[in-house]
N, C-alpha and C positions, 0 to 999 in steps of 0.2 A: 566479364569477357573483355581481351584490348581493344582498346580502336582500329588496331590493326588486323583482326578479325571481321569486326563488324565494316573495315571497308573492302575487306575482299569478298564480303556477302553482298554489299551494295553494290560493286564491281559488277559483281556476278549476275546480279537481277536487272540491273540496268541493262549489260551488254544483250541478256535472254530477250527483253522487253523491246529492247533495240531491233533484235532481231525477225521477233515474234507476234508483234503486238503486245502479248500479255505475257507475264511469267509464272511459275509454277515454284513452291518452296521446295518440292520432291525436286526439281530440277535444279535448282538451286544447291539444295544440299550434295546433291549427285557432284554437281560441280567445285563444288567446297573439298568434301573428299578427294573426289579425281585429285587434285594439287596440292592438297595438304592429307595426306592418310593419318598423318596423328589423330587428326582432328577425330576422327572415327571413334576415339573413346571421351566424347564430349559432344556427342550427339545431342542428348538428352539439356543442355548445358546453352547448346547455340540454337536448338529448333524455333524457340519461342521468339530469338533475335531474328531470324530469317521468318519465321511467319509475320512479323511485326515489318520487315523491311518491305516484302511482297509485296502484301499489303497496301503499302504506299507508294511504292513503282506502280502498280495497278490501277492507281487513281491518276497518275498522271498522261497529260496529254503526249503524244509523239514528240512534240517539240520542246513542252519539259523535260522528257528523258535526254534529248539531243542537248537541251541545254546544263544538266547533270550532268551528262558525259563529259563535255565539253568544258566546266568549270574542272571539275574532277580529275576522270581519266579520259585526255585528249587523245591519248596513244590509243582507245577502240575506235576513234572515228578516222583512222589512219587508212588507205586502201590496203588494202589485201588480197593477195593471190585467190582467185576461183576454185574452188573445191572443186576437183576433176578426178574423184580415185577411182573413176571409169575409165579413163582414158588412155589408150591407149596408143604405143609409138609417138614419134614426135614427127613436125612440120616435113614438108618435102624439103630439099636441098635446091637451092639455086645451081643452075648447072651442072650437075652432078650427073655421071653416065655410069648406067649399073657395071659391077667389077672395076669399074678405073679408079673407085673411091678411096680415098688413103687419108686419114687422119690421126692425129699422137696425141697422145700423152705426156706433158714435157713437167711433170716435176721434179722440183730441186732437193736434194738429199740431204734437207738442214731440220730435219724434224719427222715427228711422227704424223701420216696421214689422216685428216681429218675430214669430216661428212664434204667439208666445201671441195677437195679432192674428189669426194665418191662421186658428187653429182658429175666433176669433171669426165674423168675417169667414165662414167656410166654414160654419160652423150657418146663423148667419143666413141664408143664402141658398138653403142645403138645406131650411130649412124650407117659405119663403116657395116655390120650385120644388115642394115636396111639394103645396101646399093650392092650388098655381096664384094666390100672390099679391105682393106686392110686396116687394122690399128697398131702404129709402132709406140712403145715403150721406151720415152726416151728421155734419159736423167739429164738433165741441165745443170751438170755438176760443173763451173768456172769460177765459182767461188770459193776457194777450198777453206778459207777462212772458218764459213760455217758450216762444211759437209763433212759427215762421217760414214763411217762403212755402215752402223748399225740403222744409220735412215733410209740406205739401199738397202739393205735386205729388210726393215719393217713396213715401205712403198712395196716391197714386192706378198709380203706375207699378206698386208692390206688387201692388193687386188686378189688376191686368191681367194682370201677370205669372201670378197665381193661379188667370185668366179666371175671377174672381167678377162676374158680372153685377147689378149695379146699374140700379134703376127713376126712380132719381132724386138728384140730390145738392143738399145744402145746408148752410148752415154756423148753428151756433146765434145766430152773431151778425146774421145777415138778420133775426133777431126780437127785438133789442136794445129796440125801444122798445115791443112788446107783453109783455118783462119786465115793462118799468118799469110799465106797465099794472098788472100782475097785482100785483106790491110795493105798489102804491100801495093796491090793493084789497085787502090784506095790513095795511096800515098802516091802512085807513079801520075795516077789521072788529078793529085790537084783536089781529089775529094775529102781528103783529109790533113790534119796538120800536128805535130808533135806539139805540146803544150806543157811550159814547163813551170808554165806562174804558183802560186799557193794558191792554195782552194780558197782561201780567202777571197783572194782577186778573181780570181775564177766565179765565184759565186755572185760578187760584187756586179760586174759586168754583165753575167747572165738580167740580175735584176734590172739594172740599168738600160740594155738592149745595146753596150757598147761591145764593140769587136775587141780579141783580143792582141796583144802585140806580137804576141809567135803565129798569128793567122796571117803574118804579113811573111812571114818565113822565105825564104828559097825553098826550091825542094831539095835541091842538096843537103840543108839544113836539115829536114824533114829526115832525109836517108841519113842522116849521120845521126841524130836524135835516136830513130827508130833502132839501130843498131847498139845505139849506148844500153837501151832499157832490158837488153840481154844481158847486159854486161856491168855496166860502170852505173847507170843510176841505179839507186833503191828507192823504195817504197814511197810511193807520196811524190820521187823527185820528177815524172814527168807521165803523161798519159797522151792517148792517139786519141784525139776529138775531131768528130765529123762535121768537115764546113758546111754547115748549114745556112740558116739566115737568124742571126740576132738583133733581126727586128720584129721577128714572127710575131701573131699575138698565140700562136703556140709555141708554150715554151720549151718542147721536146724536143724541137727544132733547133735549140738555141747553142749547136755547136755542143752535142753530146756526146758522153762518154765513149770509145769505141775500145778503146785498150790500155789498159793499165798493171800496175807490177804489185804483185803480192807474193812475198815472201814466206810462205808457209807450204808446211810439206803436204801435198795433194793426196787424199784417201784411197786411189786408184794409181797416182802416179810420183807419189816424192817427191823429188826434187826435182824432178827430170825440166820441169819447167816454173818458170818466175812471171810470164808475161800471160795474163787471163784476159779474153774479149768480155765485152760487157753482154749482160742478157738480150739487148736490143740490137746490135751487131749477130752475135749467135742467131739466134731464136730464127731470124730473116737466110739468115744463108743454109741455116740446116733445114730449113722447111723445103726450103727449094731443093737440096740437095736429095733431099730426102725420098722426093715425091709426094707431099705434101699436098694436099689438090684442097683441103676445106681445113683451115688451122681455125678450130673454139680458142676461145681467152677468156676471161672477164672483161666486163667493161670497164674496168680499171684503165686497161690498157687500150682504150680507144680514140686516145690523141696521138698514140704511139704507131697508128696507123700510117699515120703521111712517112714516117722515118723509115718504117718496115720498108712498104714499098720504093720509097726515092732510092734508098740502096738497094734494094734488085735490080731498079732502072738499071741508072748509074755501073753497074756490073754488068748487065745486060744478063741477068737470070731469070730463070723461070718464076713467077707469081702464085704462088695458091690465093685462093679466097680465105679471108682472114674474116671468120663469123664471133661477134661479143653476146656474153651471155650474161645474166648477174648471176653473183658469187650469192653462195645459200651461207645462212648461220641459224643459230636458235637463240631466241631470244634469254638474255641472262647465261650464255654459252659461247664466250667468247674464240676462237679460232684462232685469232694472232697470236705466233710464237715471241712478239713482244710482249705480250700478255701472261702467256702460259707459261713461259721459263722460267720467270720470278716464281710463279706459284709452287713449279717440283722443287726450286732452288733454295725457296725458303720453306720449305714443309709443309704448306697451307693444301697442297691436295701430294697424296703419296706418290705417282708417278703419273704416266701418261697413259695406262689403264683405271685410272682414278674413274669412279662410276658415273661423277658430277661432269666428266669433259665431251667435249663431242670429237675425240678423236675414235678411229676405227675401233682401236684395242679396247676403249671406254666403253662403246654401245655394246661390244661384243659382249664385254664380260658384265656389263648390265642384264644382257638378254633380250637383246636388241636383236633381229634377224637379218641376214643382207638380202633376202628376197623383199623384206618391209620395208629399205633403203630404196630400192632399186625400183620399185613400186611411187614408193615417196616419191623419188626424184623426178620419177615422168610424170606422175600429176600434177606437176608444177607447172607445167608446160616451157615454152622456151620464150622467155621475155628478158628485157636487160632491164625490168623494176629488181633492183635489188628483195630478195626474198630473204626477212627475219621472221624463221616460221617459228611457230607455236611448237615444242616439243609435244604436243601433246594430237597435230596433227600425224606425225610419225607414228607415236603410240596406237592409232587405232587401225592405221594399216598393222602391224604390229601386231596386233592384238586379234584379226580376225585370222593372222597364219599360228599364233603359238596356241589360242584357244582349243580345237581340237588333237593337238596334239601334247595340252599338258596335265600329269595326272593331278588330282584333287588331293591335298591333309590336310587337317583340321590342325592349329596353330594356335596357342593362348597365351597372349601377354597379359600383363599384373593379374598373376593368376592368382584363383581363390580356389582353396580344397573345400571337396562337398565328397561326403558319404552316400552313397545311394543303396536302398537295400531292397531285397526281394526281386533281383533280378535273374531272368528266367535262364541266364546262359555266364558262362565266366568268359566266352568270346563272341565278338561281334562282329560278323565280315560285312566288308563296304565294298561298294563298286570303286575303281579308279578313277570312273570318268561315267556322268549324269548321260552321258548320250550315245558316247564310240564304246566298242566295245573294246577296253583295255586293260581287261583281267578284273581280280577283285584281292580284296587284302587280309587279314584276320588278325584282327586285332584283340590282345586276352587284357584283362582287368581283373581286379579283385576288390572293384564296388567302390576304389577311390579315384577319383576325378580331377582335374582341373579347367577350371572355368574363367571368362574375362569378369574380374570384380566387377566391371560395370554392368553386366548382365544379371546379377544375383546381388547389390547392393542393398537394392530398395526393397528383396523378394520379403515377406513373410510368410509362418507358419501357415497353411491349408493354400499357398498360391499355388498354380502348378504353370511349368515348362517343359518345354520339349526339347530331349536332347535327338541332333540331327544326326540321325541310321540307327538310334537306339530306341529311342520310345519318349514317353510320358512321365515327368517324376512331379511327385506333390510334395512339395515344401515339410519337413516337419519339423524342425530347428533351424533358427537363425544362426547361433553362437553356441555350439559349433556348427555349422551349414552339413545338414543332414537332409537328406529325402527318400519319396520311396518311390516303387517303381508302380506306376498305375496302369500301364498295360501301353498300346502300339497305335489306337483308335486316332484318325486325324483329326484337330479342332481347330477352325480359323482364326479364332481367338487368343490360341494359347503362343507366348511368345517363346520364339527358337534359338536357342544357342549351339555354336559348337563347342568342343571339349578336347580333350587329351586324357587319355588313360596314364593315371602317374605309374603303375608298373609299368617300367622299361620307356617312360617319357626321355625322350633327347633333348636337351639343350642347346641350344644353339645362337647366333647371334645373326639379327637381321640388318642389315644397313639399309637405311632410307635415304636415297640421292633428294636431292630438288635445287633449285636454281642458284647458279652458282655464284651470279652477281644480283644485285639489285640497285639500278643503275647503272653508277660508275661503280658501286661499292660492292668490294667482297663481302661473301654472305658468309661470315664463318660458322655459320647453325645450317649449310646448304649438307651437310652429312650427320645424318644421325645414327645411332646404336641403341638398338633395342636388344633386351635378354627376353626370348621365349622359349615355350615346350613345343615339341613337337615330335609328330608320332614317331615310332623306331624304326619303321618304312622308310624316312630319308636316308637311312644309314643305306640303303639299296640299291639305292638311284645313283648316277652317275655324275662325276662333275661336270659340269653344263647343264643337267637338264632343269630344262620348265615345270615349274609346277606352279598352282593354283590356289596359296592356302585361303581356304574356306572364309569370306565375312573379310576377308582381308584386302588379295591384290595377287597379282601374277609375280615372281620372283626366279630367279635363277641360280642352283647351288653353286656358289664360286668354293666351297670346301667341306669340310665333314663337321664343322662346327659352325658355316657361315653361310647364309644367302643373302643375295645380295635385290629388292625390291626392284625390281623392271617398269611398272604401272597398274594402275588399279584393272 
């Protein structure tokens, strides 16, 4: 066995022990599985290491585990979000008066939607539902550098999929020339200044906390500047920066971006325009404009608060309440499109439906549900602790809405053929489903089987097993793996496999996601491919649906040859 096994059994017993007082190898191995499902045909292979590791977590005091952990893995004794998948709705709103509530959605159309969006996305809309008021949809498209058509229409396909209901949509660029408005009434009061230095010295100075030499400007200066950036300067040659104070000891304040020229043809609008506001400048006067009464952010952006506001001042506009929330990710599931775009760019995951990502498209076609999201998300409750949750708390909301609606097959990899003889029928109908009632199947055979090799490895001649909806078979040759059928009687003893009838068995190929980094490092074994049999009732089912193969794990048909592993 590697070392790399036997520490995530140690991992695993420690954290129970931590938890629990005591731990449990059943629990353990539970947990083994859950995160590694290969592991499942080496049951037999790692038991004796997990009863051995128990074992000796069990002897240890509280503060030797504490102290295990702690040499070990620091990162379980890290705080962690409260388990609340009771809870329902979120906090009251400060100020907030029922029907007057209006809150947005303002992402940028430079990528596909990811879970840290849904949680956005899902506040917003639970709130404005709360007060009986509105949620506008609004694209913060000023960058045109990195914005394309197909991230407006996959932001919009996202919330659909999400059924976040939207009051209204629009894009910040519909008010390109009521910016320029407000810049200019920025420029006429003195609040801002044309800057034409390289960013070099620009960035120099920031550091420094020295002012720059175009803040000494005329405004004349200022007006003839700001007139050029239509016209005669290009890219880079000069930008509108808000006089602020560059001796803040916040440095957002330090005479920031307010307007600048990018030459690229806009998604939405072409050419038509060369001068883009910065997100910080936008963001502040479309809120206002908007009606905007309670603006979410991350807490990323909560130094960015004194700016917001000092330009409403400053303007003399209206204010909303600007609430910071932390931004959600999973652990090992990075969300930065600085991250993600090398990985489609260079082949390492197939695109931005890849099963390993936490983008919308990803979970979806994992078989991931958006009611489990949407669930997920408000048990988080509303805290600005940055939340690196456990994909695996997802999964169990998850898993208690696709459980009764997904039907049961029975599924065998490295399979082993066994003859079985003396059976009393050439077909064998199954229920779909051990509880709901969701029809039943019939399955015909002609006494040859497939079975998981590691279930019938060690079998010999007079053992007997039980095959699950069929019956009792006793062992009567190893090589060739032959048996017969001893009748339907239940015995606690006798151990269960499931099976695949090889007449009209289907083929198919399963992919196993799991953690996409570890660390900083790509996992390039985070995607696996398994070849199994499975019954000829998948051909029947639909692409999407859930099912349940037997001994296995929950999975979702992404095709007629493929399903793709969701969680145990």
């Amino acid at each position: 066995m590697s070392e790399q096994v036997r520490n995530k059994i140690l991992r695993a017993a420690l954290q129970n022990a931590l938890d629990h007082g005591k731990t449990q190898d059943k629990i353990v191995l539970g947990k083994i599985l859950g995160t590694e499902p290969l592991l499942r045909t080496q049951v037999k292979e790692i038991m004796p290491a997990i009863i051995e590791i128990v074992n000796s977590v069990n002897q240890m005091s509280q503060d030797q585990i504490k102290r295990q952990i702690q040499d070990k893995f620091p990162d379980l004794l890290a705080e962690k979000p409260k388990k609340q998948e009771e809870r329902e709705g979120l906090p009251p709103l400060e100020g907030a008066e029922h029907g007057k509530v209006v809150t947005r959605f303002p992402p940028e159309p430079n990528g596909y939607p990811h879970i840290g969006h849904a949680k956005a996305a899902i506040i917003d809309e639970e709130y404005a539902k709360m007060y009986g008021g509105k949620l506008i949809l609004r694209f913060d498209d000023t960058n045109p550098e990195a914005e394309r058509l197909e991230y407006y229409a996959a932001i919009k396909v996202g919330l659909d999929w999400l059924e976040v209901k939207y009051d209204r949509v629009k894009n910040t660029s519909d008010d390109i020339e009521l910016l320029y408005k407000k810049c200019q009434e920025m420029l006429d009061g003195n609040y801002a200044y044309v800057c034409t230095c390289k960013q070099e010295t620009i960035s120099a100075n920031r550091r420094e906390m020295k002012p720059c030499k175009c803040s000494m400007g005329e405004l004349e200066q200022n007006k003839d500047r700001w007139d050029k950036m239509f016209s005669k300067f290009g890219q880079g040659d000069a930008i509108v920066r808000f006089r602020g104070n560059m001796s803040s000891e916040n440095t957002v304040m330090r005479d920031p971006v307010m307007f600048r020229i990018i030459e690229t043809k806009h998604p939405l609008l072409g050419d038509k325009y060369r001068v883009w506001p910065s997100y910080d400048f936008a963001v502040a006067i479309e809120d206002s404009v908007d009606g905007v009464t309670h603006a979410f952010r991350t807490k990323e952006y909560e130094l960015r608060n004194e700016l917001y506001y000092t330009i409403l001042d400053l303007l003399k506009m209206r204010k909303p309440k600007v609430i910071e929330f932390s931004r959600l990710g999973f652990e090992g599931m990075p969300v930065s499109k600085r991250v993600l775009r090398p990985l489609i760019e260079e082949g390492k995951v197939s695109g931005y439906d890849d099963p390993r990502l936490p983008t919308l498209e990803a979970l979806k076609r994992r078989g991931i549900r958006q009611d489990a999201i949407r669930k997920f998300v408000l048990s988080l409750g509303f805290t600005k602790a940055d939340t690196l949750a456990p994909f695996e708390t997802l999964e169990s909301f998850n898993r208690k809405i696709v459980d009764p609606e997904s039907i049961r097959l029975h599924m065998v990899k490295n399979p082993a053929s066994i003859k079985i003889k003396d059976l009393p029928s050439s077909t064998i109908t199954m229920p779909n489903h051990p509880t709901k009632d969701m029809g039943k199947r019939t399955i015909e055979h002609d006494g040859g089987f497939y079975v998981e090799s590691e279930d019938v490895d060690k079998l010999k001649p007079g053992d007997a097993i039980r095959f699950m909806g069929l019956g009792n078979v006793k062992i009567t040759s190893q090589s060739p793996l032959e048996g017969q059928y001893i009748g339907d009687g239940l015995g606690t003893d006798i151990p269960k496999v499931h099976w695949v009838a090889q007449k009209n068995a289907q083929k198919i190929k399963v992919l196993i996601p799991s953690q996409l980094f570890i660390g900083e490092e790509f996992n390039a074994s985070s995607l696996q491919e398994i070849n199994v049999f499975t019954e000829p009732h998948y051909n029947e089912l639909k692409e999407g649906k859930e099912i349940q193969f037997v001994r296995f794990g929950y999975c979702r048909k992404d095709s007629m040859l493929q399903a793709i592993y969701t969680h145990k």
